[in-house]
C-alpha angles and dihedrals in degrees: 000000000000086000087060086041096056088046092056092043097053087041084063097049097051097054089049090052091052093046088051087046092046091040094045090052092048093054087046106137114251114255118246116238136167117235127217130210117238111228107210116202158112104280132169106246117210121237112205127186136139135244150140134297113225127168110271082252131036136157144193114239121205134146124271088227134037132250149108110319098236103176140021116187104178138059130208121297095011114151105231136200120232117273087023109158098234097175142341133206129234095289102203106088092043094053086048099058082039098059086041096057089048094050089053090046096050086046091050083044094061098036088059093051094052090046094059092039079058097053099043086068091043085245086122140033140265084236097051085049094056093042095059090037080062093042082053100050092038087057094044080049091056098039075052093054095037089049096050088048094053098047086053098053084090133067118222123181108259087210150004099282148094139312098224103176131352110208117191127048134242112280092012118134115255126195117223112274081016100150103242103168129028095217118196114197116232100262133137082219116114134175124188122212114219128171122223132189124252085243086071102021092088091059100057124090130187107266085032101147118238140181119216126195131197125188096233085061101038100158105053136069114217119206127226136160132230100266102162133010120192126238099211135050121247106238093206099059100022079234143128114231107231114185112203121193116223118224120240105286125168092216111116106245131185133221103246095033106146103230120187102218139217120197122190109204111203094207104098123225124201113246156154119239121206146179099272077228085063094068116089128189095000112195110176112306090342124086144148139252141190130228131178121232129213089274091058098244112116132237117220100228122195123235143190109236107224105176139340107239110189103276099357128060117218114231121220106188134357107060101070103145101005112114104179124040127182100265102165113039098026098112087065100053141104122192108278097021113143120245145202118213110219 
């Protein structure tokens, strides 16, 4: 009897403590947030990326035939005249073949003139006559060949620039059209080669203005334009190659020089733009916010993140038709909680 007593007594208690608990949730004070107001527009969303800054040309210099590289007469980053002999190969094979090909020349030279001497007096043919005239051609075709080859055993600068990396090393063994030398013309003219994900590549246009910062310039902002953008996506990188032209700028730069980079598309996108404190569990370009309904509770609503702007975040998708969001206060919420607007 006092054991079923006991059992009834702590039964009691226990729904008593649960009612208190229940009753207890339900009076919990509302929570005080700040809402923000969702712009809707057609903004002009920023692409940034990174990349390298090049001349605007640059080429790769090799010889036409192969051989030991003998002489190089120029360093790295050297500036260079036009015409400049930059290297040479090991010559004596070439002049060999040279001189070869000018002895069989001069002989089909003078067996052609026999022949036709020959043939003026009717001694030989009109076929023996066409047959050395051949021989003849055939040999001027090789001296041809044996003279180009020597002339381009030799690397000149095409043009007043830079020497901005030589490749192979003195006495090494190049092949013929190997690039020896990465050569960038004197020019103030500078592009910058970015990559940008397919998620952006379809807002930029050609002429779409940009701002590019290096850190050996970390103060100043130079400005370039949108001159290339490539078809096809690099597979090493899962990137779209974007050139942008830098416009003429006295500033001293570099090949080689890292530049973050900010395009300006001028293709608008519609968009929402929010408080960054808004977003809530962002996972990628996903992420949560809260909004608060006519009972004053709030509903956790799911968005597509389209872009990070300073201190707001463009919205893709979600929003559509929503005009105020919890911005101060969101990170302590649960769906349903009740608010306080402040």
């Amino acid at each position: 009897m006092i054991r079923m007593y006991l059992l009834v007594l702590l039964t009691g208690f226990l729904f008593l403590g649960c009612k208190s608990s229940q009753k207890a949730k339900e009076e919990a004070p509302p929570i005080p947030v700040k809402l923000a107001r969702v712009w809707h527009d057609s903004l002009t969303i920023p692409v940034r990326s990174a990349g390298l800054l090049f001349a605007e040309t640059e080429s790769k210099l090799s010889f036409k035939t192969g051989g030991i590289l003998k002489t190089v007469s120029v360093k790295e980053g050297e500036k260079v005249t036009k015409g400049r002999i930059l290297a040479r190969l090991d010559l004596t094979e070439i002049q060999a073949r040279y001189r070869q090909a000018l002895s069989a020349f001069r002989k089909a030279e003078r067996d052609f003139n026999r022949v036709k001497k020959l043939y003026a007096d009717s001694v030989a043919t009109l076929e023996q006559k066409q047959n050395a005239q051949t021989a003849l051609e055939v040999a001027k075709a090789d001296l041809n060949i044996a003279k180009f080859n020597l002339t381009h055993s030799e690397i000149r600068a095409p043009s007043a620039g830079v020497v901005l990396k030589i490749i192979p090393e003195i006495n090494e063994m190049v092949a013929p059209g190997q690039p020896v030398f990465l050569f960038g013309s004197e020019t103030e003219k500078r592009i910058l080669k970015a990559g940008v994900t397919d998620k952006h590549i379809a807002r930029i246009r050609l002429g779409d203005k940009a701002e590019i910062e290096f850190d050996a310039y970390p103060d100043k902002k130079f400005k370039a334009t949108v001159s290339e953008i490539s078809g096809t996506i690099d597979p090493m990188s899962a990137t779209y190659e974007v050139k942008l032209k830098l416009l003429p700028e006295k500033t001293k730069l570099f090949s080689g020089f890292t530049g973050k980079v900010t395009i300006y598309p001028s293709k608008r996108v519609r968009a929402a733009l929010i408080p960054y404190q808004s977003l809530v569990e962002a996972d990628g370009d996903r992420g949560y916010v809260f909004v608060v309904k006519p009972d004053s509770s709030v509903k956790r609503v799911k968005v597509a993140i389209l872009q990070t702007m300073d201190q707001r975040i463009a919205v893709k998708s979600g929003l559509e038709g929503i005009e105020r969001i919890v911005a101060e206060g969101a990170a302590y919420l649960s769906d349903g909680a009740k608010v306080i607007p402040r």
